[in-house]
C-alpha positions as CSV (number, residue, x, y, z in Angstrom):
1,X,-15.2,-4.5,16.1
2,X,-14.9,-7.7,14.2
3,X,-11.5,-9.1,14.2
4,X,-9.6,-9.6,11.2
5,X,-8.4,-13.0,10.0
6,X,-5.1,-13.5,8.4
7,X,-4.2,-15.5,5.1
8,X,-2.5,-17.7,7.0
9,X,-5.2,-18.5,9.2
10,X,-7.8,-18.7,7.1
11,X,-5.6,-21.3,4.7
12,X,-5.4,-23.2,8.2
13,X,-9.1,-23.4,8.7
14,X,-9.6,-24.2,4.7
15,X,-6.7,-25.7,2.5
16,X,-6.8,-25.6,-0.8
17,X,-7.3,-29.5,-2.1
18,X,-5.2,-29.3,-5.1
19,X,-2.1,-28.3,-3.3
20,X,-2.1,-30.8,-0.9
21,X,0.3,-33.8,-1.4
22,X,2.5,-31.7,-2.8
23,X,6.2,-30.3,-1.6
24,X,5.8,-27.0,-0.5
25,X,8.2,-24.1,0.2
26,X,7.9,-21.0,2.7
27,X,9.2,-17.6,2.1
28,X,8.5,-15.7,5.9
29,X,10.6,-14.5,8.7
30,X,9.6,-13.7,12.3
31,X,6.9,-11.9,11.8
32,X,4.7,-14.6,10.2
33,X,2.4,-15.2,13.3
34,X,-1.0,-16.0,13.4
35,X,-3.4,-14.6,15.9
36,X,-1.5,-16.3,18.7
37,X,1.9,-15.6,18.1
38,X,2.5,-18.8,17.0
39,X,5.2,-18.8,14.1
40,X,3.6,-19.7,10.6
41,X,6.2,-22.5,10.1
42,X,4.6,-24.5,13.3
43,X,1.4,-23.6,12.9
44,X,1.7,-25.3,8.9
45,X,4.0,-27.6,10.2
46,X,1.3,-28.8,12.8
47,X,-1.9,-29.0,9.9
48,X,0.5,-30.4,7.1
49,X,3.3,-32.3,8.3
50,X,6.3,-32.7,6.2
51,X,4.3,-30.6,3.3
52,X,7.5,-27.9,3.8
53,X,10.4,-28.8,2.4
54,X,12.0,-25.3,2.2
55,X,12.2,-22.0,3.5
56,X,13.2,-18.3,2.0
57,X,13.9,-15.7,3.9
58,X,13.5,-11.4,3.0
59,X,15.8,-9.0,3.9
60,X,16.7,-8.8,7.8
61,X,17.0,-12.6,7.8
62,X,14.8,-15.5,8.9
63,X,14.8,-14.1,12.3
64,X,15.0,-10.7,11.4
65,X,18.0,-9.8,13.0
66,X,20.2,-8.2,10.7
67,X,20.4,-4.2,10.6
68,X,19.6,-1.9,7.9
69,X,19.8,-2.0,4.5
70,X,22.2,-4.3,2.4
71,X,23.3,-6.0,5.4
72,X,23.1,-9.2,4.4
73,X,21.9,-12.6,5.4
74,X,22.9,-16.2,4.9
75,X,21.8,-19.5,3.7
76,X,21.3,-21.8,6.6
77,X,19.2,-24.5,7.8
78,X,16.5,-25.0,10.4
79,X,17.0,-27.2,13.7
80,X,15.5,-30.2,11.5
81,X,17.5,-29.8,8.8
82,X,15.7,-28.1,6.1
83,X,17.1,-25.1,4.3
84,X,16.8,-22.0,4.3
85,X,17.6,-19.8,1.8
86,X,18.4,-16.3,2.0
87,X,17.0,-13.6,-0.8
88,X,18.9,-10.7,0.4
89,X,22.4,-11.7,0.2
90,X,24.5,-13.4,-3.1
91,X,21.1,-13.5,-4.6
92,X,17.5,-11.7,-4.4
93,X,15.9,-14.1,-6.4
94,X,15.1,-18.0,-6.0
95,X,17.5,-19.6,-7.8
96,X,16.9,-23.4,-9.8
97,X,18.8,-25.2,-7.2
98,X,16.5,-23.6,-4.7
99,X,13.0,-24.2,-6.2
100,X,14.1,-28.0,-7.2
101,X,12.6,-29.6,-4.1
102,X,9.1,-27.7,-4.0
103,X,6.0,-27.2,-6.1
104,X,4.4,-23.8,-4.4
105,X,5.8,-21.2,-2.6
106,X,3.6,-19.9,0.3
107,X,4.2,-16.5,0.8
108,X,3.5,-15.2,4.5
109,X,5.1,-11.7,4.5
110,X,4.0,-8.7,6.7
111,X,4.4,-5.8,4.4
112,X,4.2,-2.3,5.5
113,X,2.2,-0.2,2.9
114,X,5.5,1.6,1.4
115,X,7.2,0.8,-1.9
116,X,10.3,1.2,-0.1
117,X,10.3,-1.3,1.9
118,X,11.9,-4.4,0.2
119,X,9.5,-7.5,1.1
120,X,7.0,-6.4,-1.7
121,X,10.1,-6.3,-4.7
122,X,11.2,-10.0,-3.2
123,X,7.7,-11.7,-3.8
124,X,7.9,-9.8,-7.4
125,X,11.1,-11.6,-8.3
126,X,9.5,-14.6,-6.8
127,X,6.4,-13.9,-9.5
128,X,9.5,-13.5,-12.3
129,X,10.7,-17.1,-11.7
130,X,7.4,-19.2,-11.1
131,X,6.6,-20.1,-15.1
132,X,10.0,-21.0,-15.5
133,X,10.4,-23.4,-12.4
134,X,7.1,-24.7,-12.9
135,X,5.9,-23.2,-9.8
136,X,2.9,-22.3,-8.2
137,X,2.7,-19.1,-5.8
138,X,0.2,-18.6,-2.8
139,X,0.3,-15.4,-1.1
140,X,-1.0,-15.4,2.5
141,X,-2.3,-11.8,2.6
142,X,-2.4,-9.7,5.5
143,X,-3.7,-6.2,5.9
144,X,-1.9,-2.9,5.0
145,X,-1.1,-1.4,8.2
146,X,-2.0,1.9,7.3
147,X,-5.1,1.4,5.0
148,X,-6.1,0.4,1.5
149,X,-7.4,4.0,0.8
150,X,-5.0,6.7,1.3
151,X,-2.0,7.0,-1.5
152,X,1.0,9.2,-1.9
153,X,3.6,10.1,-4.1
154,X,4.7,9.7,-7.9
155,X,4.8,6.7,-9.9
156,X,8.3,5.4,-9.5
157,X,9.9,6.5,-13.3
158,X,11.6,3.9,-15.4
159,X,14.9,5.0,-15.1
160,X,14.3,4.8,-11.2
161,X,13.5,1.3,-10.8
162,X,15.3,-0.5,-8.5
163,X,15.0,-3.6,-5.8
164,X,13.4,-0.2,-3.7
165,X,11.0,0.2,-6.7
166,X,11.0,-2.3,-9.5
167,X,7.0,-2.0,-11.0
168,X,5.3,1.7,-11.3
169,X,3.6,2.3,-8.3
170,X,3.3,5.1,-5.8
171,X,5.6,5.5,-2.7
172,X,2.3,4.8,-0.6
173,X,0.5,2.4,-2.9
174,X,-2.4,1.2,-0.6
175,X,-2.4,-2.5,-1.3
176,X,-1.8,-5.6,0.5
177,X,1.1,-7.9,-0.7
178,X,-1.4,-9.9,-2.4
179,X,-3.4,-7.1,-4.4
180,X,0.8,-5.8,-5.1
181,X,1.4,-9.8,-6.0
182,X,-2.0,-9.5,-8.7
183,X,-1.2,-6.5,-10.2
184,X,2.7,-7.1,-10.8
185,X,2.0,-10.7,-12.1
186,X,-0.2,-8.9,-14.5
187,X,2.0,-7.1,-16.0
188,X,4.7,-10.0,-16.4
189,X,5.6,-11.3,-19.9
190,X,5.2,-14.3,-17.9
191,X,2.6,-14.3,-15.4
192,X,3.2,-17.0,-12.6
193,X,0.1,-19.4,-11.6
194,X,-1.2,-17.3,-9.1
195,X,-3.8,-17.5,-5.8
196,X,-4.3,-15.0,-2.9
197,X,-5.7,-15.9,-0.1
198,X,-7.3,-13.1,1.2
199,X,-7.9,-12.1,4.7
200,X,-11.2,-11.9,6.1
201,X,-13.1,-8.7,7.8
202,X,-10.7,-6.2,6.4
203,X,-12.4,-3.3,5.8
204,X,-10.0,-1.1,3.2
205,X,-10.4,1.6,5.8
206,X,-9.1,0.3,8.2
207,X,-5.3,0.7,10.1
208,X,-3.2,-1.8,12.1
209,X,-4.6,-0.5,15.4
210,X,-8.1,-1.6,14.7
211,X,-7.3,-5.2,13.7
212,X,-7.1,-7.0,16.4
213,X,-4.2,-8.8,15.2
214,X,-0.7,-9.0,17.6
215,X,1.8,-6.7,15.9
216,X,5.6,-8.5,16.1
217,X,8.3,-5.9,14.2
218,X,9.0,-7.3,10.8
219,X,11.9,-5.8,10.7
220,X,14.6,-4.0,13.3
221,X,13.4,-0.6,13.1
222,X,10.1,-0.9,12.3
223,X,9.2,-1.6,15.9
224,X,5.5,-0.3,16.2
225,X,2.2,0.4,13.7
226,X,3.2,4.1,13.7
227,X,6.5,3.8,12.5
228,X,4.7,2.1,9.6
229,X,2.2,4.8,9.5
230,X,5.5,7.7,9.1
231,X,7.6,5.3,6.8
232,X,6.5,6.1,3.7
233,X,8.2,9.8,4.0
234,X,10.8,9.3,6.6
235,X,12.3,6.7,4.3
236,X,13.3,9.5,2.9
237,X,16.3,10.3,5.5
238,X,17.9,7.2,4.1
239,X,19.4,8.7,0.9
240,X,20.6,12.0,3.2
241,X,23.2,12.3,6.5
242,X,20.0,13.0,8.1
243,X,19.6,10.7,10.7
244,X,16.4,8.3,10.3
245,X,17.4,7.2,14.3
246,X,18.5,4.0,13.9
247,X,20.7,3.5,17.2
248,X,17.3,5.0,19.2
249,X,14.5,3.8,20.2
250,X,12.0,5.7,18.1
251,X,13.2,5.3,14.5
252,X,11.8,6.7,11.7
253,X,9.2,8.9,14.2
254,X,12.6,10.9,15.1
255,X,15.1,12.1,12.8
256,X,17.4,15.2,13.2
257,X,21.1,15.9,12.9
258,X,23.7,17.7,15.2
259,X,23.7,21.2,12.6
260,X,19.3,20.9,13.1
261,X,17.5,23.6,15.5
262,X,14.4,21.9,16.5
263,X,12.7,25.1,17.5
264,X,13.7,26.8,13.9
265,X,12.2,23.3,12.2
266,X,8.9,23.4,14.5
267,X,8.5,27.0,13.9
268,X,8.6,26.8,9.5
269,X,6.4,23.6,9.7
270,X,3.6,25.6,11.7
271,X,3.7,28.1,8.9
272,X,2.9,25.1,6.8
273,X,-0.1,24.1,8.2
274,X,-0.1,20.3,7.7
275,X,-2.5,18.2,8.9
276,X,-2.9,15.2,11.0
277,X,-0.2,15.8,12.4
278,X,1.8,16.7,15.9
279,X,5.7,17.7,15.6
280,X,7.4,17.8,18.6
281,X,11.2,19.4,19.0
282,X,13.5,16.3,20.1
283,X,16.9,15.4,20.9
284,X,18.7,12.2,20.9
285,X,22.1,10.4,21.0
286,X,21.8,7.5,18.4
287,X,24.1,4.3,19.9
288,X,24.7,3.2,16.1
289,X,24.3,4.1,13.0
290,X,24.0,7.7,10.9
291,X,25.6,10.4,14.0
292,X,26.5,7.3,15.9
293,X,26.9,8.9,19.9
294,X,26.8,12.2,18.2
295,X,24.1,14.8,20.5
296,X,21.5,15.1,17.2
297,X,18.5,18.1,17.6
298,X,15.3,17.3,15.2
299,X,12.0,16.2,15.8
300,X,9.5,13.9,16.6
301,X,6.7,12.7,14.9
302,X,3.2,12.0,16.3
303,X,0.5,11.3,13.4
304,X,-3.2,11.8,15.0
305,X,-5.7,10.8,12.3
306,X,-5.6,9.8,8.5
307,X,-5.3,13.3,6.8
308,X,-1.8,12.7,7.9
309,X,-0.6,12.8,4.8
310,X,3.7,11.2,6.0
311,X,5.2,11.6,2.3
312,X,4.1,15.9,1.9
313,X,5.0,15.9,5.9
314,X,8.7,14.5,5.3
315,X,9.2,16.4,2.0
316,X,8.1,19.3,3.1
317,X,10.7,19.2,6.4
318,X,13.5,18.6,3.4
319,X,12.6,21.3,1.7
320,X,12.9,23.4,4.9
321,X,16.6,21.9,5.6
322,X,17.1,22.8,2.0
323,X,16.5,26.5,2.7
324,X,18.1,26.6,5.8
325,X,21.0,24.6,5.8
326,X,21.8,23.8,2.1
327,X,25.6,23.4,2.6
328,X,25.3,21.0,5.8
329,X,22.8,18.4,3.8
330,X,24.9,15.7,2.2
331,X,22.7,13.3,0.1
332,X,24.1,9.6,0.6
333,X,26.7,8.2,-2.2
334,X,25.9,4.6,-3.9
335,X,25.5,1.8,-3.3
336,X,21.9,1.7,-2.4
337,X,19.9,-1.7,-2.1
338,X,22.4,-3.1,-4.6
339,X,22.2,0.0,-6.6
340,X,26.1,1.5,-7.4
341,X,25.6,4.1,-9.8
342,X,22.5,5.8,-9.3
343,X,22.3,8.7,-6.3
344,X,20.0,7.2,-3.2
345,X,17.9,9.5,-2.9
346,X,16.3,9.7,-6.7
347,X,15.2,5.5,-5.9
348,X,13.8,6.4,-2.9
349,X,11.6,9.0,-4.3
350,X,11.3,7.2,-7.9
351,X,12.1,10.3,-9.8
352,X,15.5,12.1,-10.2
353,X,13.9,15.5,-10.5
354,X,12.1,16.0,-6.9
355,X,15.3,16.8,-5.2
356,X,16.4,19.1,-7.5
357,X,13.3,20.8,-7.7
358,X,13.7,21.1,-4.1
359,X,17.1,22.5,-4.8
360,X,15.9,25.3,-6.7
361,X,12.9,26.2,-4.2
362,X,10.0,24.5,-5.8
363,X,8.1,24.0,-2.4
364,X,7.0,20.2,-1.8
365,X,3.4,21.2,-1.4
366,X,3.6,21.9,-5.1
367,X,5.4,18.8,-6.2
368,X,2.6,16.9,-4.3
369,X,0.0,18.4,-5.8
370,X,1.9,18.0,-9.1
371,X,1.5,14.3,-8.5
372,X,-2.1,14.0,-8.1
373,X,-3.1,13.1,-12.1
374,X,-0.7,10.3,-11.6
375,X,-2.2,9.0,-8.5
376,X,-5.5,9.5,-9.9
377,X,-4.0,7.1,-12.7
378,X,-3.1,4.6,-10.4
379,X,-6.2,4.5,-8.3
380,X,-7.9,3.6,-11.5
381,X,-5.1,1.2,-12.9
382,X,-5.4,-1.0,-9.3
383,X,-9.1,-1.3,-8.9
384,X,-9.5,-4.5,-10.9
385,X,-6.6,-5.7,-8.4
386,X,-8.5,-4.6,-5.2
387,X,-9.9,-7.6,-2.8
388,X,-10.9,-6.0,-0.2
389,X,-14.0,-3.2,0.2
390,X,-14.5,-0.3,2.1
């Protein structure tokens, strides 16, 4: 197996000569390693010394330590004095005042493969700013952790978009951040000056665990490839009192509440027949969060190859909670990633009429196969995007 090569490192091994000599800013956090585990900030800081005037920061913080979603993060400053400026607190976009001291952002950001999850709407408002700042972006790409090939899920509607879904893509979209970064700028009244630098020996095909690359949580509870791999459905749990076990340490691959039966849940999925997959009855105690030290029965989820398909697998458990305990699920109130009006669970699943289908006993293997003209759609729309082959 050849290994893959980062963005990042292959930017090391060959800079671009027009942006040297120029101020440069960095939007990472702690999971902007290279091969080594060396942070992307020293690893620049070592090739092009004093080219970084600046850094940005996603949601969890610089160091990814702040919990859940909108907990916020501060502006702040690194031991040398540069600042760092948060995008997921007063503001989620780079503001004038920010931008003044630099002339490209570097983008070094490991996404996770779900529209969801916030890192990929932060580089688009990035993209919305450029023209007008005079700025120049450069994503560092990395892999998709679980493949370039497999897709799930609706295209998000317009009057779902949100900082959890602000372009129309797919809940599992199958891009890298910088194949997300080409097609979004694409459709931008003002496109930003643009360059991805691609990884090297990524084979579309391929998941996290066949890399070769060190894998460092990007954010709290997203500690191992296969809570990636599950994210893009068991996001889900976060617009409901279902617990997504936060507070354990398995999140996302658990969930469960303290009105589940496990063996009642493992019992309707077998009837289901879904597959890839391995759904094991589980109890835990979460130590924070939804059901904090509450004793919560529900499962636990053990994907096994890629006909895994995590969006059907996590729909199709909510539509067994809907038949089965309809007056014990509550779907979470506003606000939602910054959204106050609009009900949770319609942004995460980018149309307002899944749920209620649910409701009325549409079964989610029917929505999802409902969805495949649009998906069709969209593997044609991204394919001038793609960078990387099978």
């Amino acid at each position: 197996m050849t290994k893959v090569v980062t963005g990042l490192e292959v930017f090391l091994a060959n800079p671009k000569p027009a942006l040297l000599g120029r101020p440069w800013g960095l939007l990472a956090n702690q999971a902007s390693v290279g091969s080594n585990y060396r942070h992307a900030l020293t690893l620049l800081d070592d090739h092009y010394p004093g080219a970084i005037k600046a850094i940005f920061s996603p949601q969890h913080g610089w160091a990814g330590e702040k919990q859940d979603n909108m907990v916020e993060s501060s502006h702040g400053q690194t031991r040398d004095g540069r600042p760092i400026y948060s995008l997921y607190g007063s503001t989620r976009q780079p503001q004038p005042d920010m931008l003044k001291q630099i002339q490209v952002l570097l983008i070094d950001l490991p996404d996770v493969g779900t529209r969801v999850y916030t890192f990929a709407q932060t580089m688009a408002l990035c993209l919305e700013v450029a023209k007008e700042n005079d700025l120049e972006i450069v994503i560092l790409d990395r892999p998709n952790p679980i493949g370039g090939l497999e897709v799930e899920g609706n295209i998000v509607d317009e009057d779902c978009r949100s900082f959890v879904g602000l372009h129309p893509i797919p809940i599992r979209h199958g891009l890298t951040l910088g194949e997300l970064a080409l097609f979004i700028n694409s459709r931008l009244p003002k496109p930003a000056r643009l360059t991805v630098i691609a990884c090297q020996n990524w084979p579309r095909s391929q998941y996290f665990h066949q890399t070769g690359l060190p894998w460092v949580t990007p954010s709290p509870n997203m500690p191992t490839p296969e809570t990636a791999w599950v994210y893009p459905g068991q996001v889900l749990w976060e617009g409901t009192n279902i617990a997504e076990a936060r507070g354990t340490t398995r999140p996302f691959n658990l969930m469960g509440a303290p009105f589940l039966d496990s063996t009642l849940l493992i019992r309707e999925l077998e009837k289901k027949r879904l597959a890839g997959v391995i759904f094991r009855e589980a109890w835990f105690q979460p130590t924070f969060h939804k059901w904090q030290n509450h004793f919560c029965a529900g499962l636990d989820i053990h994907p096994q190859d890629r006909s895994f398909t995590p969006f059907q697998s996590s729909l199709t458990i909510l539509e067994i909670i809907l038949k089965h305990w309809p007056e014990l699920l509550v779907l979470k109130n506003p606000p939602y990633e910054y959204d106050f009006k609009r009900r949770p669970i319609d942004l995460i699943l980018g149309r307002r009429a899944i749920f209620d289908d649910l409701v009325a006993g549409r079964s989610a293997a029917d929505i999802c196969q409902s969805q495949r003209s649009e998906l069709t759609n969209w593997l044609k729309d991204r394919e001038e995007f793609l960078l990387y082959k099978n």
